[in-house]
N, C-alpha and C positions, 0 to 999 in steps of 0.2 A: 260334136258327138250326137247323134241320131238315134232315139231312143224307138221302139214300139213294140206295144203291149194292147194285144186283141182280146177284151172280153167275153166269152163265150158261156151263156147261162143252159147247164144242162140238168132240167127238172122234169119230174116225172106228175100229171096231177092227172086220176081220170075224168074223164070227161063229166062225168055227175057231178061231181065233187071241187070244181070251178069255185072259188069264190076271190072277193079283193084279198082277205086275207093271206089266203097260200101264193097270191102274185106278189103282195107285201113282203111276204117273207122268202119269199124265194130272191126277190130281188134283194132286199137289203143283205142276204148272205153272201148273194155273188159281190155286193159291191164290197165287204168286207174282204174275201177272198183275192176282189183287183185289187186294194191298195195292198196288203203281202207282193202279188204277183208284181207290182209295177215297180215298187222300192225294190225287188230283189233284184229284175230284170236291168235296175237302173247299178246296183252294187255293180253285179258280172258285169257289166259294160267299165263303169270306171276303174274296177281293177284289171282289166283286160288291157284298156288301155294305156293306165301308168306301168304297167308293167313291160310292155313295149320299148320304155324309156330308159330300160336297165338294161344292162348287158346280158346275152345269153348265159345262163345257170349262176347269176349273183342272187337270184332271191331262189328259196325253199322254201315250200307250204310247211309251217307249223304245227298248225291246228285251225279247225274251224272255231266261230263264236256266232253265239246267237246274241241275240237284242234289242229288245219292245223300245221301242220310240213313240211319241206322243206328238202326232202331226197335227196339220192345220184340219186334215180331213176323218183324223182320227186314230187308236192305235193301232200301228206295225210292227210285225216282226222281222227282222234279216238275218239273214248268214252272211258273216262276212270270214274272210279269210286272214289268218298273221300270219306274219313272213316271217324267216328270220335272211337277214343280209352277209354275205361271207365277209364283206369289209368290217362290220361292228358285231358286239358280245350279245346285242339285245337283240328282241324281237317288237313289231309292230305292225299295227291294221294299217294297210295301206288305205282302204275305204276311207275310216276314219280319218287318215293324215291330210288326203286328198281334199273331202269336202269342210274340213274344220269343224270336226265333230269331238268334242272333249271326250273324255275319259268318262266323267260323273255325268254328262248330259245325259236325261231322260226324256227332253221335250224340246219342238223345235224352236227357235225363235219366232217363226210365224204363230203354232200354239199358241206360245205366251204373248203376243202381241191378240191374240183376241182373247186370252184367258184373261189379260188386264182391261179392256175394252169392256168388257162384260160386268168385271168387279166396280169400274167408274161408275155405273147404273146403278147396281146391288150389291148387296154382300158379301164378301166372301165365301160366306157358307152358301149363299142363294146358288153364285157365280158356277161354283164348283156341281152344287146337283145339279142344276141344268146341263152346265158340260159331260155329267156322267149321264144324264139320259141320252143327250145328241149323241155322243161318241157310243156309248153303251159298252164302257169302261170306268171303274171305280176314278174321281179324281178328287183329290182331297184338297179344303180349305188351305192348307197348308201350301201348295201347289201352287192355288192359285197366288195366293199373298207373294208368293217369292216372284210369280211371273210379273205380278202388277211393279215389285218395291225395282224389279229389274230394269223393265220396260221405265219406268220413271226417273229411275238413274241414268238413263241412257238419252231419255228427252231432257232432265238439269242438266247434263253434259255438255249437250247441243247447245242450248241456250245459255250456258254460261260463255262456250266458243263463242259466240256472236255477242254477247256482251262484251269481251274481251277483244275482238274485233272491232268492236266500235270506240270504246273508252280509252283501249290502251295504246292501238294501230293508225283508230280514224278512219277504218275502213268503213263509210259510213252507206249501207246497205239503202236501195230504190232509190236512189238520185238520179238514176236515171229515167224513169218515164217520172209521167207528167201529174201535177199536185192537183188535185179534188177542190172543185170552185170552195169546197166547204168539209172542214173534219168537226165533228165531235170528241172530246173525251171524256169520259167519266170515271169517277174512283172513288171506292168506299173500302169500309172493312169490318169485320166482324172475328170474334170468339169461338173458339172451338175450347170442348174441354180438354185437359190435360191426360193422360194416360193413365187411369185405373188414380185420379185426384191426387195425381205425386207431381209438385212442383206447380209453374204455371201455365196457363191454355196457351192457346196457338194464336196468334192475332192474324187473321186471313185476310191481306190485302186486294182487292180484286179492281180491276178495268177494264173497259172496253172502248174501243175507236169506232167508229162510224162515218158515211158521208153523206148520210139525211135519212128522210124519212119519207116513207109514200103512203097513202090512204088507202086502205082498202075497206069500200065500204066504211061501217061508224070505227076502226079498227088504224093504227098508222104503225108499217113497219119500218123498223130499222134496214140500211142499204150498207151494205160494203161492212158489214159487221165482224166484227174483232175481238176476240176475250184474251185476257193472262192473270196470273192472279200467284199469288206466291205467300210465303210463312217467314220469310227470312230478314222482313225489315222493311222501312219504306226506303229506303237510300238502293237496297238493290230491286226491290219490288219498282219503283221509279226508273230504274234503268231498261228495266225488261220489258215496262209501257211504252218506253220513246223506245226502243229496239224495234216491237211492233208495230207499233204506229209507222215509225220510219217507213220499215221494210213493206207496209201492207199501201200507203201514203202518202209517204215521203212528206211528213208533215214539217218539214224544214222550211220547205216553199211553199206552205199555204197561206194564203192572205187570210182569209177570214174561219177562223177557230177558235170552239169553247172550250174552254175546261169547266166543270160542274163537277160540285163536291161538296159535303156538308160543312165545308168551313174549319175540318179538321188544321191544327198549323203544320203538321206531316205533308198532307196533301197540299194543303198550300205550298211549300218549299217544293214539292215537286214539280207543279206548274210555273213555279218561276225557274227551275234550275233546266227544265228539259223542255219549258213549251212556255218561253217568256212572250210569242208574239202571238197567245192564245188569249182572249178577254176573259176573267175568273166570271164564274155565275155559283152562287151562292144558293143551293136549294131552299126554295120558299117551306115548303112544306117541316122542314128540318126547324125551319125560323122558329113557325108557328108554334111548332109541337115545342120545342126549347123554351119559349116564353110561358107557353102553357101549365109545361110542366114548374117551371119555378112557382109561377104563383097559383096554381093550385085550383080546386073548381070553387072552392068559395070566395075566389079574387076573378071569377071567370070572364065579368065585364072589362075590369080594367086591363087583363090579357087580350080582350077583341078590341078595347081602347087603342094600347099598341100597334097592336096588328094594323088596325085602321090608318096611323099614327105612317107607319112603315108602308104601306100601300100607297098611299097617296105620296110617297116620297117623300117623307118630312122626317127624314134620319135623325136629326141632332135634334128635334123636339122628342122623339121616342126616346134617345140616350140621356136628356136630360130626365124625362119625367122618372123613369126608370132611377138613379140617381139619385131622385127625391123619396125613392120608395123606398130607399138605404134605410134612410131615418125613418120614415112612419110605419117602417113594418121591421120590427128590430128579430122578430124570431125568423125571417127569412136574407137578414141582413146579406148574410154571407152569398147565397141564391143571385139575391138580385144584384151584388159586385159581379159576381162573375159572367152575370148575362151582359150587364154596361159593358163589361171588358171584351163581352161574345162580339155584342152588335158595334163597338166601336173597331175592335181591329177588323169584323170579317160583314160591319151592316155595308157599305160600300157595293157588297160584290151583287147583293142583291140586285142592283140595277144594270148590270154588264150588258144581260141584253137586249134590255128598255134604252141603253146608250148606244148600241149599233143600231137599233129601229132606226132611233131617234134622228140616224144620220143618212136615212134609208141603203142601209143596208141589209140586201135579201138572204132572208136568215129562215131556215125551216121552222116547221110551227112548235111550238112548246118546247121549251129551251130552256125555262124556268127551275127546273124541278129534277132531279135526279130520282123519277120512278124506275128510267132502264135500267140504272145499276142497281137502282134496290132487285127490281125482279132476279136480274143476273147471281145477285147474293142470294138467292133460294135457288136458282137454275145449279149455280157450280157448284154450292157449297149446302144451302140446306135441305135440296131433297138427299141429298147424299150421303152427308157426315155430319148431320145436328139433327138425329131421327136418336130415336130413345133410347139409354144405355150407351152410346160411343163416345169414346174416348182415342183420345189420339196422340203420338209421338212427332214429333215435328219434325222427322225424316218421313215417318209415313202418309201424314198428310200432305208431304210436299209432293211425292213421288205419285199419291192419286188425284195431287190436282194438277200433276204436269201430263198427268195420262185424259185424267177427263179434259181440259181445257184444250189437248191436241185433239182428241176428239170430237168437240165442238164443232170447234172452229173448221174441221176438215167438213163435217158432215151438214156441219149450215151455212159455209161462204158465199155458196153463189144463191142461197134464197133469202130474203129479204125475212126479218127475225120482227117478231111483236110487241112494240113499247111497254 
């Protein structure tokens, strides 16, 4: 079906009286004018055409109908035509039946895929006056919340099918090209508060895969970068990191990969259950601040003691001395058990990739430390949803981190992202 529709702007401005403005407005009115003219042009064509498909005198015009739509380009109005049929008692829009256009639809799915797109960044309320200046149509917060909770039901959808593809079928997604001399992964997570402080916050798992890092200038960006990040658990927030990774990776077949994590035992069982031929690396900086914080700034030496203790590789004299400070420091008792029990199950991982150096293997630089995913945990989640006053449902924060993280990831895969 072969559509066309000729613009033709007929305005009157004298010659004196030229300015940008009467071209401004002369044009934004004609282009208001095409989107009417093109959606209507495009209705009569498609009921012209199914109606061809009926026998002669089975369909009767009805009545006409009008109906503001809310497009990708802005709102239209149409006439569409209802039939009634000599076979059946009812009537119907053929337009409507045609292109699958619901009954209560006021907006198109393209709309709502940039009304959500929009909300990812700002607020609802922000999202919505912008959209009513661009369009130069009233669109309400309301609007947009229902395009974003849609649009994000529709990306959990997707990604639970490919979970469920992979876990339940074994259809196990990028096996076929070829695996990255080197992946990264990383994973953290953070708090969101609860909606209006009824019940508990959101625990926001977040990750990202990689395949190195290049310099630019004093500055090193990440390559082949990857975000997912979910509310629903580590067991399936874990599923949906090996999902992507796989698919973006194929990190099944990689020889040489980290995982980095602050030593959480969640994240741990992730990396053994989904990425066991990955080496753990243990963020330093997590160490440090952990030690720090137990013993406090008036033990601030014997915290750089440590530290010192753990640099030079000397693990089990840190855990002992540590141990020793059970008993000499009785009001921190409790503190410093839990740090022996930190650095014993998770001091190990700290050397993961002081132990591939060690065996030269070519590994990108700084690999120590989990600052990308810290940054990442302000990129996805707190410029967004942990600014002043928000609160959140854990259907709603799933459905706008499944809209911003596709977003992401679409709009920065092929450029190299900043440590």
């Amino acid at each position: 079906m072969r559509v066309t529709v000729t613009l033709t702007l007929d305005f009157d401005i004298p010659d004196g009286d030229v300015t940008v403005k009467c071209i401004e407005d002369a044009v934004a009115k004609g282009q208001s004018e095409f989107r009417d003219m093109a959606w209507q042009e495009v209705v009569t064509k498609v009921e012209s055409t199914a109606m061809e498909q009926y026998p002669p005198g089975k369909l009767r015009v009805k009545a006409w109908e009008e109906r503001t739509l809310l497009t990708r380009s802005g709102p239209v109005k149409i006439r569409r035509r209802r039939f009634e049929c000599a076979a059946d008692d009812g009537s119907f829009l053929l337009f409507d039946r045609r292109v699958g256009l619901f009954r209560h639809q006021r907006t198109t799915v393209e709309a709502q895929e940039k009304m959500a797109e929009m909300s990812s960044e700002v607020s609802y309320g922000k999202s919505a006056r912008f959209w009513g200046r661009a369009w130069e149509s009233r669109v309400s917060a309301m609007t947009v919340w229902r395009s974003t909770q849609r649009i994000g039901r529709q990306l959990r959808e997707r990604q639970a099918g490919w979970r469920r593809d992979v876990f339940e079928y074994g259809d196990l997604p990028g096996w076929e090209r070829d695996a990255p001399a080197f992946v990264g992964i990383e994973a953290d997570s953070t708090y969101l508060s609860a909606w209006r402080g009824r019940g508990k916050g959101c625990e926001v798992y977040i990750g990202m895969s990689y395949t190195g890092k290049e310099k630019r200038g004093e500055r090193r960006m990440f390559t082949g970068k990857w975000v997912c990040a979910g509310v629903r658990g580590p067991q399936e927030f874990g599923r949906d990191l090996f999902v992507m990774a796989q698919a973006k990776h194929n990190v099944v077949d990689v020889q040489k990969g980290v995982f980095i994590s602050d030593g959480a035992e969640c994240l741990r069982l992730i990396q053994e259950d989904h990425f066991p031929q990955f080496t753990r690396q243990l963020d330093w900086a997590h160490a440090k601040r952990r030690i720090g914080d137990v013993y406090g700034r008036d033990n601030g030496s014997r915290a750089a003691e440590l530290v010192g203790l753990l640099v030079e590789g000397r693990l089990d004299d840190a855990c002992r001395e540590v141990r020793l400070d059970v008993r000499r420091k009785r009001k921190r008792a409790k503190e410093l058990r839990e740090l022996a029990g930190y650095l014993g199950t998770c001091g190990r991982d700290l050397y993961g990739v002081r132990r591939m150096r060690s065996k030269s293997i070519d590994l990108p630089e700084r690999l120590d430390g989990s600052g990308g995913i810290e940054r990442q945990v302000g990129v996805v989640v707190g410029h967004r949803m942990k600014r002043q006053g928000m609160s959140w449902t854990r259907n709603g924060a799933d459905n706008l981190l499944a809209v911003r993280t596709a977003l992401l990831d679409r709009l920065e895969s092929s450029k190299p992202r900043i440590t």
